[in-house]
N, C-alpha and C positions, 0 to 999 in steps of 0.2 A: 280754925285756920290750919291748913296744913302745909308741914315742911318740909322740904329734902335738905340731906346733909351730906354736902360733898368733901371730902380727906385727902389729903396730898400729904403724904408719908414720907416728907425724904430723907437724907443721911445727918441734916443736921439743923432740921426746922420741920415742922409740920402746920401746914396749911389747910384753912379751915372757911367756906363757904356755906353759909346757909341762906337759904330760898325759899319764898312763899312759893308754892306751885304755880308752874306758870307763869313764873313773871322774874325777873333780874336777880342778881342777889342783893338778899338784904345787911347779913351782915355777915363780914370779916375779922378771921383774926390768925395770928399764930401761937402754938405752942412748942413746946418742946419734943426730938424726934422721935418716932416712933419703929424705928428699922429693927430688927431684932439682931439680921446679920453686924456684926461688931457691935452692937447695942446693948447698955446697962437694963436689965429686966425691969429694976424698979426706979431707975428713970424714965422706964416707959410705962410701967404704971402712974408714975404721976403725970406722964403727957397726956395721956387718958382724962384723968381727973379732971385736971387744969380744963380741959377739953370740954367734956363733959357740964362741969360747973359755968363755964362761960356761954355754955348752948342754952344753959336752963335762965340765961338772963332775958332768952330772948324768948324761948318755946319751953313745953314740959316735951321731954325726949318720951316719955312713956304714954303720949295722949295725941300729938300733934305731928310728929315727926312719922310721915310716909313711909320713907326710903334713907338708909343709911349708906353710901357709896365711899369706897378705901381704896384710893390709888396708894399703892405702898412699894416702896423697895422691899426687894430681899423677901417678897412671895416665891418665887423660886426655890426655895428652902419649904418643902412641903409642912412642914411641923409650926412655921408659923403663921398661916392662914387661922390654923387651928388657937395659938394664941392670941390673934388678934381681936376673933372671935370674943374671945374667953373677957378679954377688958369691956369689948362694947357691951354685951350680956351684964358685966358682974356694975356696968354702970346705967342698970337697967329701961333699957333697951330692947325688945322684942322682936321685932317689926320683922321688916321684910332686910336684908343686906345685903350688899355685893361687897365683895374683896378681888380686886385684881394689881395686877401688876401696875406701879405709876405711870409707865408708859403709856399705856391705854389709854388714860385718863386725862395726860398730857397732851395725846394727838388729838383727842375727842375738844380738846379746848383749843389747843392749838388753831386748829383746821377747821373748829368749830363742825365738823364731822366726824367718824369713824373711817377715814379715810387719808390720803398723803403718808407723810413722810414726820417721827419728830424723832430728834438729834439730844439727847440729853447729857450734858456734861458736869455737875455740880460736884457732892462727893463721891458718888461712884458716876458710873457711863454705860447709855447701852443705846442704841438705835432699831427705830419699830415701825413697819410701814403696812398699811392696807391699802391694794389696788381697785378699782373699779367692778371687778369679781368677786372683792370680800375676801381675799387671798391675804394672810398674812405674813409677816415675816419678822421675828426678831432677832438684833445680833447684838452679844456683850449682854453686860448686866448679871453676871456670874460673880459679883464680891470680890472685896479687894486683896483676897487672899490669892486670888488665881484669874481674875480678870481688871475688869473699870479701866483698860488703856484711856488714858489723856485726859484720867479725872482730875480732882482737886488732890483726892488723897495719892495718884502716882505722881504728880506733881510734887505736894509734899514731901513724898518718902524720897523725889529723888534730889531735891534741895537737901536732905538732909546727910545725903548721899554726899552733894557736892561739898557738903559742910565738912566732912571725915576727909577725905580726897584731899581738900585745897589746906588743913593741916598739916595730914600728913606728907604734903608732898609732891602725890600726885596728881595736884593741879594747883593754879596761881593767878594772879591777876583777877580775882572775881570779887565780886564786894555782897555776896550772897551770906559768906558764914555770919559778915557784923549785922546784915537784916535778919536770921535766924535768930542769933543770941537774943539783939534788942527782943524782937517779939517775944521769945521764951521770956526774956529775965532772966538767960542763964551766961555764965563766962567761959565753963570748959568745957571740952569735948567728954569730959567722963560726967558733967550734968549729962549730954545730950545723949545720951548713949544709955543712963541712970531713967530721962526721959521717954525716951523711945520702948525701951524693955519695960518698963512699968507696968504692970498687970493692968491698973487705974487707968493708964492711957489710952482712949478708945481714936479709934480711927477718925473722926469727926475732927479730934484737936490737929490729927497730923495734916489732916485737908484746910484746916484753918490757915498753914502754911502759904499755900497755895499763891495767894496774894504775892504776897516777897517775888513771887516770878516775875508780873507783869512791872512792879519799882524797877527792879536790877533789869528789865527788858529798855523800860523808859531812860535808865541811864546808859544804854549801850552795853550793859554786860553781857560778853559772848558767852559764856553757860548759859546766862539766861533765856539768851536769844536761839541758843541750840535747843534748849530745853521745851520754849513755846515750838519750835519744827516740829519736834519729838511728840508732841501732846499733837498736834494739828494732823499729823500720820498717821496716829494712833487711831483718832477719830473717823480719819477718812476710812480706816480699814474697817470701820464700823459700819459706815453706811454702803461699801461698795456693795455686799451680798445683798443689800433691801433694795437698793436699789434694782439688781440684776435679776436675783428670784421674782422681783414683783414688775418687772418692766418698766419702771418708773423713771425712767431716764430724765423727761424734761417736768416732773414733780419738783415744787418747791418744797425744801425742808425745813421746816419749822427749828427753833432750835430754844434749849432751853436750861438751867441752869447756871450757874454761877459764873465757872470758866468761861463758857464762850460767852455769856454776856455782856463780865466783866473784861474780860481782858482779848484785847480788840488783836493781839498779837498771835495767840492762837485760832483766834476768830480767821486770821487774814493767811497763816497757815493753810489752812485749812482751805480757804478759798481759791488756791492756788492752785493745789490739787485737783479740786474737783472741777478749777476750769480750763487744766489740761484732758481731765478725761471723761468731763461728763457738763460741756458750755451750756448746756439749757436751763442745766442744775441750778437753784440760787437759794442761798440762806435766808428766812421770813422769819421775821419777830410772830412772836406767838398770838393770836389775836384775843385770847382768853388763858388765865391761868390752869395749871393741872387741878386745882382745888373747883372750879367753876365747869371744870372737866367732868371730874364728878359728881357733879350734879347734873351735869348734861348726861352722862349714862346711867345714871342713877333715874333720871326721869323716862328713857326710851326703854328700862325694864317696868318701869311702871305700865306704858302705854302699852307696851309687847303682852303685859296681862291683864 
């Protein structure tokens, strides 16, 4: 019997589909993430593992297993294709691989083709669209050091932002810093500042934040509520160039990830935007996950050979 093995690598879960050839998936699961960009090296050797051992409950990876397919954040970063590589191999594995960008993998499930529009906002953000001519185009998705507008984790960083500010001072009336605290567990500003500088603390925790937006949104908090504008901009300016480079004016966008799924405020942000300047446009739930994505391209490089 043969398998494919489709991967969805994101900032703070990784997503895991396998499939007899040819047919649905059979089974699902998740592990621990695998991004390299702000990611603990050997937290991601053991996402591998975990990975790995859960595949062999169902196939032997080194007998059965076709095609291995890695939608992954933070490909981008040339150096880690090369370690991604290095986990699937040292968790023996041969075969034939693909490693690409999550996006790909995302629209490939989305759209259940190689084609439209997807919107990714979880912990980081980028948007990726293919036209009718196979023309691509991506924007964002350059790390949270110097990109991800209107992710989870600039979300977080700028709750924690508002946390410092409505202390000291410079802002008031927001019920943001006592949702910060409870979640940490912490009471003063010199924990939060102890937590945020922490070598230990990866970016994934500061996106965990994120959430606290869309509470303090539902109680009427004007941070907050500025804050989902702020994310929903962000986002738009993500998709205006995919849109334009690729002519896709009245393409629906798939959309995927945390933020906009969860929190219906950036969602609606967002859609106000685009339908000042682009009304054909409309936000579509994704019809298939990015892990099920990769298997769907995972399987069209099979047939291609």
């Amino acid at each position: 019997m043969a398998y494919i093995i489709g991967i969805d690598g994101g900032g703070t879960k990784t997503a895991v589909t396998i499939a007899r050839d040819g047919e649905e998936g059979l089974t699902t699961f998740t592990v621990g993430p695998i991004n390299y960009n702000g990611g603990d090296a050997e937290a991601i050797a053991a996402s591998f593992g975990e990975l790995f051992d859960r595949v062999k409950l169902v196939c032997d990876p080194a007998k059965d297993v076709t095609h291995i397919c890695i939608g992954a954040a933070g490909v981008s970063n040339p150096s880690v294709v090369g370690m991604l590589e290095k986990h699937v191999r040292d968790n023996g594995y041969a075969g034939p691989l693909t490693i690409t960008g999550d996006q790909e993998t995302a629209l490939y499930g989305a759209q259940n083709a190689m084609q439209g529009i997807i919107l990714i906002a979880g912990t980081g953000s980028i948007c990726f669209g293919v036209n009718g001519k196979g023309e691509q185009h991506r924007a964002g998705g350059f790390g949270h050091l110097i990109d991800d507008e209107g992710s989870g984790y600039q979300i977080g960083r700028d709750l924690l932002s508002i946390l410092v500010q409505a202390e000291d001072g410079r802002l008031s009336d927001t019920i943001i810093p006592a949702l910060v605290y409870e979640q940490l567990g912490l009471r003063t500003v010199k924990e939060i500042v102890g937590f945020v500088y922490d070598k230990n603390t990866t970016k994934q925790e500061i996106a965990k934040l994120a959430p606290i937006m869309t509470t303090a949104c539902e109680r009427g908090d004007a941070e907050a509520l500025e804050l989902a504008e702020k994310s929903g901009a962000g986002l738009f300016k993500l998709v205006v160039p995919v849109i334009e480079r690729l002519k896709l004016h009245d393409s629906p966008i798939a959309i995927a990830g945390s933020v906009l799924l969860k929190s219906r405020f950036v969602r609606e942000a967002l859609e106000r935007k685009l339908a000042r300047s682009y009304p054909l446009a409309r936000l579509i739930l994704p019809i298939k996950d990015a892990s099920y994505g990769a298997v769907l391209l995972g399987r069209s490089k099979l047939n291609k050979g």
